[in-house]
C-alpha positions in Angstrom: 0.0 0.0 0.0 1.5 3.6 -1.0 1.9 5.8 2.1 0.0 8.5 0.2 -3.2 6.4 -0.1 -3.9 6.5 3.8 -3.3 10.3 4.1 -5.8 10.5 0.8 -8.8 9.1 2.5 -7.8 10.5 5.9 -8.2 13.9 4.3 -11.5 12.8 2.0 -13.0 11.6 5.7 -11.9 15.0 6.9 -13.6 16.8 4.5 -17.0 14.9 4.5 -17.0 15.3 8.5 -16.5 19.0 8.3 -20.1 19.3 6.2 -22.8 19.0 8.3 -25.6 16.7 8.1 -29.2 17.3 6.7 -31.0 17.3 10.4 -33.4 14.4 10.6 -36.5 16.5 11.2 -35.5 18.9 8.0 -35.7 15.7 5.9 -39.1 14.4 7.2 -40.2 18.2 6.6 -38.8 18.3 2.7 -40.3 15.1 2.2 -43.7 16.4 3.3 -43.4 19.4 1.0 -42.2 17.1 -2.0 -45.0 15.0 -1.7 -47.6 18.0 -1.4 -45.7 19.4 -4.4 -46.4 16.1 -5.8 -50.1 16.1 -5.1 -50.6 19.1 -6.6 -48.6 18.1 -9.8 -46.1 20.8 -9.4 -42.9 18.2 -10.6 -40.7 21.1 -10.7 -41.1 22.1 -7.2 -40.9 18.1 -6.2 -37.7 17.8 -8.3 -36.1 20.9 -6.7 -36.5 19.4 -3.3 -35.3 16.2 -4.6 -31.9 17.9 -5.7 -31.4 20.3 -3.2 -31.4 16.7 -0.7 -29.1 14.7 -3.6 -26.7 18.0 -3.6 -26.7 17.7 0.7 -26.0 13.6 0.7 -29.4 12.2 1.0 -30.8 10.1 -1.5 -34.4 9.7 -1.8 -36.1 6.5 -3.0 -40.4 6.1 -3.9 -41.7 3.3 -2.9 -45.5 2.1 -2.7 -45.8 2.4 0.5 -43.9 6.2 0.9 -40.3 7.9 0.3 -37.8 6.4 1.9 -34.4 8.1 2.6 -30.6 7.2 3.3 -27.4 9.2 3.3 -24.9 8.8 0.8 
């Protein structure tokens, strides 16, 4: 293994730890207003939130039974 490796992903880890997390709660909240936007067929608004999440680390997933999230 090259020395330079280690210190690579030390300093990527570094990096992601320093941006804060989407707080739980905000999530919840976005999805709410997604899925209103939804409702109301405004698929702009609905893909807006979806990107503004992707562009933070959380990836959002439809399912039948409600949107599901994880972080990336």
């Amino acid at each position: 293994m090259r020395p330079g490796l280690v210190l690579g992903v030390i300093a990527l880890r570094r990096v992601e730890d320093a941006s804060p997390d989407v707080p739980v709660a905000e999530i919840e909240r976005l999805i709410g207003e997604r899925k209103a936007a939804r409702t109301r067929r405004d698929f702009a608004a609905a893909d807006a939130i979806r990107d503004g999440l992707v562009a933070r680390g959380v990836i959002l997933e439809d399912t039948p039974t409600g949107t599901r999230w994880n972080r990336k």
